[in-house]
N, C-alpha and C positions, 0 to 999 in steps of 0.2 A: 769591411768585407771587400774581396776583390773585386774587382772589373777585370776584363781579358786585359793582362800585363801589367794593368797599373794598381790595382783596390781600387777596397771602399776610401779614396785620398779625398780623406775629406775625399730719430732716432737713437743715433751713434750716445747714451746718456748713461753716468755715473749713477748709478741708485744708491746714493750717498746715506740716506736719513731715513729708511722704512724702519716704520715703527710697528709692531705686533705685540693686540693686545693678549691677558693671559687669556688659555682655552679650556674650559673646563667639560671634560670626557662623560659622555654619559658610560654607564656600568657595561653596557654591550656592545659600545661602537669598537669597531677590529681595530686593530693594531695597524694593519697595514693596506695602504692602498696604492698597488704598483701598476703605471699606467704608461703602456709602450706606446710610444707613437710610431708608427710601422707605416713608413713611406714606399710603396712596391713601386712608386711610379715610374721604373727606370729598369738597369738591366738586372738588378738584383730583385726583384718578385718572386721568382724562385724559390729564393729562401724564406720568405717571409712566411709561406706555408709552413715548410720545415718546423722553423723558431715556433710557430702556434704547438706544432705538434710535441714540441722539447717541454713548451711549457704547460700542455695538455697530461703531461708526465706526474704533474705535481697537482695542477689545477686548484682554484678558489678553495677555500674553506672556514671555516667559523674562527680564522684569528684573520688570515689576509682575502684579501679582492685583487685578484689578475686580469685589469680589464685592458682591452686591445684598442687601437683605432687604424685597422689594417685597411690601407688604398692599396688596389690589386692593377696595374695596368693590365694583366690578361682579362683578368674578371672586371675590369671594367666599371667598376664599382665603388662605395665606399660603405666601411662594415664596423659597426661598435661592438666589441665581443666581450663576453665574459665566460672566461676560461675557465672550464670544468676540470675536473680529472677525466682524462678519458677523452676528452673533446671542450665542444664549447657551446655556448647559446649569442644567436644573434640576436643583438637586445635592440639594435636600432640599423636601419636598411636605409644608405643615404645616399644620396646623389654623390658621384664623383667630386671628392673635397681638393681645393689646393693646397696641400700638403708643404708646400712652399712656401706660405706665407704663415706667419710667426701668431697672426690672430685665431688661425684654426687650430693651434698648440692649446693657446689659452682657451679658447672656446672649450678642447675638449676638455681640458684638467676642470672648467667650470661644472661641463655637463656631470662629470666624473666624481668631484665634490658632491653636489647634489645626490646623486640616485645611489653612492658610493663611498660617504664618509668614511674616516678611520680618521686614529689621532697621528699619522707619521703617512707622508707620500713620499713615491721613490718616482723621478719621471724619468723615463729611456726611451731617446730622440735613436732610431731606427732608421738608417740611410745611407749612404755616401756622406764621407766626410774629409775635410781638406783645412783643420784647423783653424785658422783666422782671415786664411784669404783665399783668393782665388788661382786655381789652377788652370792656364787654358792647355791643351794638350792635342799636340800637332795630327791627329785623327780624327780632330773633330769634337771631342769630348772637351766640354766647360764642366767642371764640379768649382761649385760655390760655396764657402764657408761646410752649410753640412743641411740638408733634407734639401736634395735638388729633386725638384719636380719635372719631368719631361714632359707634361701634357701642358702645362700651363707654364715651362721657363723658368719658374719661379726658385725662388731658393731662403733659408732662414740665416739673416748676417751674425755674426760672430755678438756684435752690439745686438742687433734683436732679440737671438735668444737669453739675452742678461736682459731687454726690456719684459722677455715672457715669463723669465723666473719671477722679477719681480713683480706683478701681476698676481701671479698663482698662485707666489705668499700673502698679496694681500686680500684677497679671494678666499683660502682656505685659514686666517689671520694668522698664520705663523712661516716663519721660512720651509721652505722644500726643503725635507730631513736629505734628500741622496737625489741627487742628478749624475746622471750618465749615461755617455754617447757611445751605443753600439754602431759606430762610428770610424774609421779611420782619423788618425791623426791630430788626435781633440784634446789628450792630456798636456795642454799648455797653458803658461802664465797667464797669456792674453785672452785665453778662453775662459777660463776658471774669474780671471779679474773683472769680467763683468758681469758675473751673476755672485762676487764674494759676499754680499748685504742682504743676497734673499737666498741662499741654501746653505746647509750646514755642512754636508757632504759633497765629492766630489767622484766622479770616476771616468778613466779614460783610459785610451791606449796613444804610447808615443807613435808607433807604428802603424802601417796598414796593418786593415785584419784580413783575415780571410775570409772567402765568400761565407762560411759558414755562420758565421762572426761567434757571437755569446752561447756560452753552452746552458740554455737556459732551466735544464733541467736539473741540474746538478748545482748551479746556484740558487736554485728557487726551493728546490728541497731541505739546505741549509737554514732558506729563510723560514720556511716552513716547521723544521726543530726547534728554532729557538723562535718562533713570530714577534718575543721581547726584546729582541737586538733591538740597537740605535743604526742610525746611517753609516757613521763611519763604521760598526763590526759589520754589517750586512756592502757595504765598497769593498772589504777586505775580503770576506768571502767573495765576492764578483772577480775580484781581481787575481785571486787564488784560481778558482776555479776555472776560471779563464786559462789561463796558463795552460795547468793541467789537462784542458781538453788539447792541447797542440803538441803534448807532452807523450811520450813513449806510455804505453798503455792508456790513452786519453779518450772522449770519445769521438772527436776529429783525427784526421788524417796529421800526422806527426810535420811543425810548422814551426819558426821563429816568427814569437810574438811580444810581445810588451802589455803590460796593461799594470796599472798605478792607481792609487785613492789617495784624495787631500781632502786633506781637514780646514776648511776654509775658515773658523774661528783663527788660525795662525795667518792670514793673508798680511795683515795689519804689520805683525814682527818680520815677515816676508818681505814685505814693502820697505821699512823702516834698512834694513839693512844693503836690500839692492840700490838702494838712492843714495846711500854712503859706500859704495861700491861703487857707481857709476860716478860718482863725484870725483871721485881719484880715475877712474880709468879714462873718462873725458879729457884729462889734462897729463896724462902719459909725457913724457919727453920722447924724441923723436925714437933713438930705439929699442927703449918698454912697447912704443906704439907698435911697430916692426917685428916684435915679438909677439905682441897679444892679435896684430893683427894673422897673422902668418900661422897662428893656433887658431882660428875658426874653422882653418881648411881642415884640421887633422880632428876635432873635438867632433865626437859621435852623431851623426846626423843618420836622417830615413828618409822616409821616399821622398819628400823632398827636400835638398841640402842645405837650404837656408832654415830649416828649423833642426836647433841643435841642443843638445844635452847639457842643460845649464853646470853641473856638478861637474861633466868632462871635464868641459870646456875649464871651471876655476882651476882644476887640476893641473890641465894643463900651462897654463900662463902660470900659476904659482912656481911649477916645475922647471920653468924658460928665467922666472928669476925678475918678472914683472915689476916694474915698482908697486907695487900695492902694499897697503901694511897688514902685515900678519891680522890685526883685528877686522881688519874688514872681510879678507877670506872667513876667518874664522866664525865671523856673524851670519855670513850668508849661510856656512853651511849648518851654523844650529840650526838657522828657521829654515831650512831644509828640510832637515832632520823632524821637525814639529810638524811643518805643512805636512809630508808625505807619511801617508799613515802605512802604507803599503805598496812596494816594487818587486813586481813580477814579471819574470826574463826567462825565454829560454837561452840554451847557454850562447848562440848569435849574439846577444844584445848586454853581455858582461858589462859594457861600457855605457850604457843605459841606468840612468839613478831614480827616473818616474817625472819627471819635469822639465818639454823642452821650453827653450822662448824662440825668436825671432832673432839669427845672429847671421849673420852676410859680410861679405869683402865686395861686392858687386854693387858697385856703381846701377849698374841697372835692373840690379832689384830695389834700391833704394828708390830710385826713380820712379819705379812703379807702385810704390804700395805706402813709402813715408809719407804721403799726406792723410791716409786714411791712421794710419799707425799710429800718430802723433793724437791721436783722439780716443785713443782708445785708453780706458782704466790702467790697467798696466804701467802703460807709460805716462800718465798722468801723476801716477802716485809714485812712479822711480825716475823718470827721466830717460829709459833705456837707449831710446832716439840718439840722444846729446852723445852718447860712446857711439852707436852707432854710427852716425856722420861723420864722424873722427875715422873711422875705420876704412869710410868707402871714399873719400874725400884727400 
């Protein structure tokens, strides 16, 4: 969602080895339990109303649970809601929560489990978001990773919330069916790569959103027709719908948006092929290098420039005559093609494929953020680092 000019822009541990055992469904537990974490503490509160009342539209019923955990900075408060049609009931009246910190996420998915079972969660982290790292912004404005909290500073790291999925799989004993960030800036490798071992689905926008962010009444209705969808049909609906709301007859204000769903069971053949990509482009001869470097500048990027459109970006360097061998473009872009269940553009973002990473010519953005980078999944499991340093170096 925006902020005045900028959006919604926008430990460190692999969760290698969770194991979930099988779950077996009593005959009445709902199908679905969708649990927003809705952080007001900031200058978006506004809308957090609104979003209640989008999803007040569709409200709980005998297949899903729409439950809230709205912090209001005007109201001053922290509120657990379960969304009616028509409205809501406040089912718990709690002291101002820090929103910022990654254990009051898991706390509430626990609370949420408890009084709120179903056999499939969907969790939507509600805030400011700025993809993997931080943005400082010369008015004063810090946004960190994504649910920056202004009362308390606080903020949830890129690495913690892949430590809170996995949690809240082992918690409710199976992976988070759909995670996604109504969010700025969140559909990336490095955000997706540290929750791939505890959720099944993925969703995100490459873009800021607008203040309005999620049109949640018109996604929730879908979920609502079909409540037997899986994660990934119910991301693809989000991500459609999405769209559409910023779209000429939508029910926002007409907007260039982005919003994409991945299928994280593909992370693994995602992986496997970007680390035989980076293995050749690390070792470039000087002008392949000069070529792939000089293509970061033109390869599709948003609000901020060093996060860039993995798919452009091979296009491009393929197109400049790169040394790369035809198979390795070609692998990256099947598990493309597999990871990304769905990309949705208005027409602004043609150049947009649903997946950025982390790509720079700037010496000082390296500088500033490769020592946290090099730790992160992602680049554990490809290397993407080793190309980058070749690039700003």
């Amino acid at each position: 969602m925006i902020k005045p000019l900028l959006g919604r822009i926008a430990l460190a541990l692999s969760l290698s080895l969770l194991t979930f055992s099988t779950v077996t469904f009593a005959a009445d537990l709902k199908e679905w339990t969708v649990l927003v974490y809705l952080n007001g503490h900031n200058n978006l509160d506004r809308f957090g109303k609104m979003n209640i009342e989008g999803m007040s539209q569709v409200g709980s019923n005998d297949k899903i649970n729409i439950i809230v955990q709205w912090a209001s900075e005007a109201n001053g408060d922290t509120k657990r809601l379960y969304v009616t049609k028509g409205g809501y009931d406040v089912v718990e009246d709690m002291a101002p929560a820090d929103m910022g910190d990654y254990k009051t996420l898991i706390e509430f998915a626990r609370w949420a489990k408890n009084k709120y079972p179903a056999k499939k969660y969907m969790i939507d982290v509600w805030n400011h978001g700025n993809g993997w790292h931080i943005q400082d912004v010369n008015a004063g404005l810090h946004i960190n990773d994504i649910s920056y909290d202004d009362l308390s500073g606080h903020h949830i790291t890129t690495e913690q919330l892949g430590v809170a999925m996995g949690e809240i799989a082992k918690l409710t004993g199976q992976k988070v069916e759909l995670y996604a960030s109504d969010a700025c800036l969140m559909a990336m490798a490095e955000v997706a790569g540290e929750m791939a071992n505890s959720v099944k689905f993925f969703g995100g926008s490459q873009e800021t959103e607008p203040g309005e962010g999620w049109p949640y009444q018109t996604f929730l209705a879908r979920l609502a027709a079909k409540p037997t969808m899986d994660g990934g049909e119910l991301a693809i609906a989000l991500s459609q719908e999405y769209t559409k709301a910023y779209s000429a007859g939508g029910v926002y204000s007409k907007n260039e948006v982005t919003f994409s769903a991945f299928d994280l069971s593909k992370m693994d053949q995602f992986y496997t092929a970007v680390r035989a990509l980076t293995n050749e482009l690390k070792s470039l001869d000087a002008t392949s290098l000069k070529s792939a470097t000089a293509a970061v500048n033109r390869a599709q990027s948003f609000a901020l420039p060093d996060y860039k459109d993995l798919a452009d970006y091979l296009s491009l360097i393929k197109q400049a005559k790169v040394r790369v061998s035809d198979k390795a473009f070609a692998d990256v872009n099947e598990s493309l093609k597999a990871l990304v269940l769905s990309n949705d553009v208005t027409p602004g973002f043609k150049k947009a494929h649903g997946l950025s990473v982390w790509l720079t010519n700037y010496t000082q953005d390296w500088d500033s953020y490769s020592d946290r980078y090099v730790h992160l999944n992602f680049n554990k499991q490809t290397g993407w680092a080793d190309f980058l340093q070749t690039v700003v170096h």
